[in-house]
N, C-alpha and C positions, 0 to 999 in steps of 0.2 A: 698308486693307491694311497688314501691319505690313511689318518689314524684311526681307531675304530674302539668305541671305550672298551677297558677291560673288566670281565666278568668274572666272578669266581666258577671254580672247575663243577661241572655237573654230575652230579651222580647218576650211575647208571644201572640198571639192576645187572645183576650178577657180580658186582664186583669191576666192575671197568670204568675210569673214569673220561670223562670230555674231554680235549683241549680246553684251556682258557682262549679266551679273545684278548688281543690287545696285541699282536705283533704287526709292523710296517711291513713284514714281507709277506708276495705275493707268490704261495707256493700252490694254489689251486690247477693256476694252468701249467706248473710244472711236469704234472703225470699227465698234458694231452702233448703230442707232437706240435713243432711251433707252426707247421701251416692249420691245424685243428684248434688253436690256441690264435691263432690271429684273427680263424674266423667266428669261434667265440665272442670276440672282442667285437669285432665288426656286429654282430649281430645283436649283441646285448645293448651296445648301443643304441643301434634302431631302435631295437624293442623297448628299452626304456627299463636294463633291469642291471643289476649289478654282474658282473660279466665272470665274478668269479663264484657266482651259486650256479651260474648254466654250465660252469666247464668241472666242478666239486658233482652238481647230476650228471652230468656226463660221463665222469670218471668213475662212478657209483655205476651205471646202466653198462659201460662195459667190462667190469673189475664181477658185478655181481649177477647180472642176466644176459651174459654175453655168451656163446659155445661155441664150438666147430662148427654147429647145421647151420647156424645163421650163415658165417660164410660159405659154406656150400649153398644156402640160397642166396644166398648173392652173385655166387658166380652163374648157377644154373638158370638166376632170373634175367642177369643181363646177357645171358649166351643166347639165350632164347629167343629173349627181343629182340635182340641187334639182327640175329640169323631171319625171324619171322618177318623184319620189315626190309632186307637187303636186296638188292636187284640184283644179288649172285648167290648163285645154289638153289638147292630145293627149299625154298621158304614154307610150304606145306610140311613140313614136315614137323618144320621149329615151333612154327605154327600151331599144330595140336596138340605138340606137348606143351608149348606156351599154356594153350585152352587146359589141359589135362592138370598140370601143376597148378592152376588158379581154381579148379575145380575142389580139388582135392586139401587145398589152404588157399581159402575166398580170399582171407584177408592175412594176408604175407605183411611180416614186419622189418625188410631188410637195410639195410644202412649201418654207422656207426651208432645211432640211439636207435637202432631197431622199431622206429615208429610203424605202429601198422596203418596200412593204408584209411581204414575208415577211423581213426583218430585223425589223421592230415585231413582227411576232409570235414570233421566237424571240427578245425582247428581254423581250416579255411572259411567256413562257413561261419564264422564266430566272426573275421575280420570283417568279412562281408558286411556284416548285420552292424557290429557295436563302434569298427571305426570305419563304415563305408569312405568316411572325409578323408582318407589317408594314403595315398595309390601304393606309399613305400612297402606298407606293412603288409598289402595285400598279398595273397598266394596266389591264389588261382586255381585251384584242385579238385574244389568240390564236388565240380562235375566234370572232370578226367572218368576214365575208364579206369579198371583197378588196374591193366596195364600199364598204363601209362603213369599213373602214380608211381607202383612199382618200381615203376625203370627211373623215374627223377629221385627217389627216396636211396638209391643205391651210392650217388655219389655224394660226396661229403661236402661240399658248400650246400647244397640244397637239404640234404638230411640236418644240419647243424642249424641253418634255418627255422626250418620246422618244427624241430627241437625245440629252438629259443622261441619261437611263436607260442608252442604251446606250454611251454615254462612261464612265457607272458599272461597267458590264458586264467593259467590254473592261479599265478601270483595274482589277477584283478579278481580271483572268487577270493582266493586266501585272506587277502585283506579287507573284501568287502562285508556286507553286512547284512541279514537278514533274506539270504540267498542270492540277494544279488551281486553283478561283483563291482568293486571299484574301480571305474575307468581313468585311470590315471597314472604319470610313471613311476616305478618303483624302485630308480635306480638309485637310490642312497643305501648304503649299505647298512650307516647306522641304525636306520629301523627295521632291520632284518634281526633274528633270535636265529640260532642252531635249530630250536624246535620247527620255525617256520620254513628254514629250506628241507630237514627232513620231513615237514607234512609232504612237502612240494613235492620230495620224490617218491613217496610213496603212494602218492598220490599219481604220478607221472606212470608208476609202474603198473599200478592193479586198477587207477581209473576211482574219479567220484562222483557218485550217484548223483544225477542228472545235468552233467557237466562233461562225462567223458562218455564214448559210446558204451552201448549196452554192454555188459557183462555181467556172467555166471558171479564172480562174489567180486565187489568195489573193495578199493583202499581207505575207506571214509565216506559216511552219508555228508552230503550238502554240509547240514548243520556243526555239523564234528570237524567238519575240515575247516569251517571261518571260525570257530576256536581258538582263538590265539589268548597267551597270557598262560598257558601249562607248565609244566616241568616236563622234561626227557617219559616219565613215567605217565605222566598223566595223558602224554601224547599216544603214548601205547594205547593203554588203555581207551583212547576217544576211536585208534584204527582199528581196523578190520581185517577177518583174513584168517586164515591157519597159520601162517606163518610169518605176521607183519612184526615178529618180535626178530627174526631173521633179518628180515628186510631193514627196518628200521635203525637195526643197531648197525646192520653191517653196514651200510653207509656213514657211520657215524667216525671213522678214519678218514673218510674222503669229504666230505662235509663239513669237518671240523677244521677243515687246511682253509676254508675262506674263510676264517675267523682267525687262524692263527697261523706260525710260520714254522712248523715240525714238518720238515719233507722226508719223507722216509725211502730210503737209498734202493732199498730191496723190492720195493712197490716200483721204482724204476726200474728196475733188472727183469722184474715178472712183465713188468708190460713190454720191453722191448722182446724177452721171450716168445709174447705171445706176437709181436708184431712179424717174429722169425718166423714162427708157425703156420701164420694164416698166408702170410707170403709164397711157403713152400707148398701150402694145400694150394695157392691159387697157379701157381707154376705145374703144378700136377695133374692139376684140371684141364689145363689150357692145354697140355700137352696130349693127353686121354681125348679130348674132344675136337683136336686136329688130327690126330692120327683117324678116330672117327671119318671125320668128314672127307682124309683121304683118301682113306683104303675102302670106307664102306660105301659112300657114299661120291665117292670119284668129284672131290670139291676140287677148285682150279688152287695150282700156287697162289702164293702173296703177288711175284710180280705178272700174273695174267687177268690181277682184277680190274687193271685200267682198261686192258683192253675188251674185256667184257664192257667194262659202264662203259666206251666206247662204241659199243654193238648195241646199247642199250640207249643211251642218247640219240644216236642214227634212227633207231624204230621208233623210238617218238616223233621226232621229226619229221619220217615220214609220212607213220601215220597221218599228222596232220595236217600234209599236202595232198593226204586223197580225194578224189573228187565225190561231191553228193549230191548226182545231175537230181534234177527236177524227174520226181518221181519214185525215188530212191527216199528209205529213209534205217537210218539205224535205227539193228535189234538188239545189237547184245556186244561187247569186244571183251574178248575171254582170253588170259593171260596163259602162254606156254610155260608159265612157271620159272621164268627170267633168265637173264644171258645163261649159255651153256655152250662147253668146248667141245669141237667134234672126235667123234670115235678114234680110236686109234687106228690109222690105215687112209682117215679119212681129209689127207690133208694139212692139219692143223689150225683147222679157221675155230671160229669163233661167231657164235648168231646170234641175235635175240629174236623172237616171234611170237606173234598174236594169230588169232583168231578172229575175222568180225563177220555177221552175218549182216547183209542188207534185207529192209523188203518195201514190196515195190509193187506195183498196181498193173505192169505188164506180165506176160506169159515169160516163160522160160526162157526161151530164144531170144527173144526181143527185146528181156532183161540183160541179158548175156553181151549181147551185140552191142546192146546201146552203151555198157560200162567200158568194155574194150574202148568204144570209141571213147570215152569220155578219160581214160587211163590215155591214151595214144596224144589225145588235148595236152595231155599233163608232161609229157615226153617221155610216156613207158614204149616198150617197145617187145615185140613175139621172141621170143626167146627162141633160138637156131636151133632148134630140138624138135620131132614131130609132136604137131597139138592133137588133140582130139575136139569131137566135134563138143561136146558138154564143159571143157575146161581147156583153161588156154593160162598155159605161163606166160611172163610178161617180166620184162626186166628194166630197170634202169642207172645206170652209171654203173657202177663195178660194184659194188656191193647191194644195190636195192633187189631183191626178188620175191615176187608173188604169183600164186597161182588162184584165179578167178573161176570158179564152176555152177554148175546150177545142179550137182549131182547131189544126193543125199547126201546128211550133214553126216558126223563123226559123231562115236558116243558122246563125247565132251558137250557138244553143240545139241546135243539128242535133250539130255539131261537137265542144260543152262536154263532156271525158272525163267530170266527175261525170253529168252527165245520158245519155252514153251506159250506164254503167256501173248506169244505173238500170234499163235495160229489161227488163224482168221481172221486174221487183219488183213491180210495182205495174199493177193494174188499168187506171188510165188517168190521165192528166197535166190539171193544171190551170197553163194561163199567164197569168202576169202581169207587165205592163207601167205599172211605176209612176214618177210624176213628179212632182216639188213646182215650180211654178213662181214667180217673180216676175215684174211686182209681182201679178197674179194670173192664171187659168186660162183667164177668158174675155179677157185681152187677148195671147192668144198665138195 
């Protein structure tokens, strides 16, 4: 970092003074950790800003609106998701609490700068539109699901991103002019003020009218925020808020480090405190929510989830060796709700299974028969067990097993919108019930 002129100390109301500017050392990114601190860097370059006002907000957004619930939503968002989209366990389950928690906070703000999700997308939607010409800078967000947002804001190269994107953002309104903003890069530092990166974060925190998504009270209308040229005071007074005289000053120790070189020893101490904390809440979590999935929920160990995705790759596979004679057409393939290990007593295998209905333009019988034989093409084979006349198991190699029927479906199959929506289409229905098992069919 080179020099940066120096300024006399700002006065601040109450009695507290500025740092001056004018120090060679680069104490901003000392209060982030050095992989959060590298990717600061990496990102302020892209973005075109000075790299020590995105890691000075940074250490502001987790020093002053950071708490315990954030990381409990953080752990609770990505437990969810991972579990909701996993090919082991009851994903239904993760599922509507996934659905249930997004319900209840539409717009979660989880990661290191706590961006809430409909900020990332009009942050996204900004690149889109003002540097479509630039693939680097692009996100991609806007139109993700709030899930899916969510889940990429949780970990820290992508949340610190974002961050800097929208740091980018709000600095081409800050410096432009007459509501518009100035599209161009920002990274020199000497034309950066104290004033201008605190607008920035207050700005970042409470949002400015018609620049940041909608909210109940903004940090600054338009006009008040490309303001530049104030005093500490006069900046107050342009913000908004019940409490921007909070917001504003308290940043003004962590803000004033990328202007000058005062590292305050005990600011280190409290953050690695908190970084003791949040670690211990997320070991506690993880612990509470594996015992969960133990004892209530009968989830497999860590070393049985190969052999499930195992059992889980086989049923794909097969799946898409079954045959779709001429006259045959799929209704519906309804998921057993993903690999699962057998009962106690029962073995110790391991299956995944599906559900598919066919239909078809022949009678019962006729449907029945002609799939057998077209399964028989494929090298399945009647299963040494007595059949009945409406349903015939069928097997192939050691693990493949299916049962073929024309009998009435199962509630699941009763229920499936595609398969009600088929009725009357089609002659008559043929079901099946298929399964790949491990280590094979006859030890289950």
């Amino acid at each position: 970092m080179g020099w940066t002129p120096t300024l006399a100390a700002l006065p601040i109301p109450g009695g507290v003074a500025a740092v001056p500017i004018g120090s060679r050392q680069s104490c901003a990114g000392a209060y982030l950790s050095p992989w959060r601190e590298g990717l600061v860097k990496r990102y302020a370059a892209r973005y075109g800003l000075p790299w020590q006002v995105v890691a000075g907000l940074l250490q502001s957004e987790i020093a002053l609106d950071t708490s315990w619930m954030d990381t409990v939503e953080n752990a609770l968002l990505f437990s969810l998701y991972v579990n909701a989209r996993s090919p082991i366990g009851p994903r239904w389950v993760s599922w509507l609490a996934l659905e249930g928690v997004l319900r209840v906070r539409p717009n979660p703000g989880p990661g290191v700068g706590n961006v809430h999700v409909e900020t990332a997308r009009r942050v996204s939607a900004y690149y889109a539109v003002f540097y479509a010409q630039y693939p680097e800078l692009q996100l991609g967000l806007h139109e993700r699901s709030t899930a899916d947002v969510a889940f990429e804001l949780i970990f820290d190269e992508r949340n610190i991103q974002v961050v800097t994107a929208y740091v980018r953002m709000l600095a081409d309104y800050r410096f432009g002019a007459e509501r518009q903003p100035l599209l161009q890069s920002h990274a020199d530092l000497s034309q950066w003020t104290l004033e201008d990166a605190l607008a920035l974060w207050h700005g970042y925190r409470y949002g400015v009218q018609n620049v940041s998504p909608q909210a109940l009270e903004y940090g600054f209308s338009l006009q008040n925020f490309q303001t530049r040229g104030t005093d500490l005071e006069g900046l107050i007074r342009l913000a908004q808020g019940r409490e921007k005289e909070e917001s504003i000053l308290g940043a003004v120790p962590y803000l004033s480090a990328t202007f000058s070189g005062v590292i305050r020893r005990g600011m280190m101490r409290e953050i690695f405190r908190k970084i003791g904390v949040v670690l211990a809440l997320m070991v506690g979590l993880l612990g509470v929510g594996w015992t969960f999935c133990v004892w209530i929920l009968r989830a497999p160990y860590p070393w049985e989830w190969i052999i499930l995705y195992r059992a889980q790759v086989g049923l794909e596979q097969t799946l898409r060796d079954l045959p779709l004679p001429e006259g045959f057409e799929m209704v519906t393939v309804i998921d057993m709700g993903g690999p699962s290990k057998g009962e106690e007593g029962g073995g110790g295998c391991y299956y995944a299974g599906i559900d598919i209905v066919l239909g078809t333009s022949y009678s019962d019988k006729e449907a029945l028969g002609r799939y057998v034989s077209a399964l028989k093409a494929r090298g399945w084979r009647l299963a040494d067990r007595p059949q009945h006349e409406n349903s015939k198991e069928m097997m192939r190699a050691d693990q493949e097993d299916l049962v073929v029927s024309i009998g009435g479906p199962g509630f699941i199959i009763e229920v499936d919108p595609a398969y009600q929506q088929a009725w009357g289409r089609y002659r008559s229905f043929v079901y099946i019930t298929l399964r790949y098992i491990l280590p094979r069919v006859d030890g289950c």
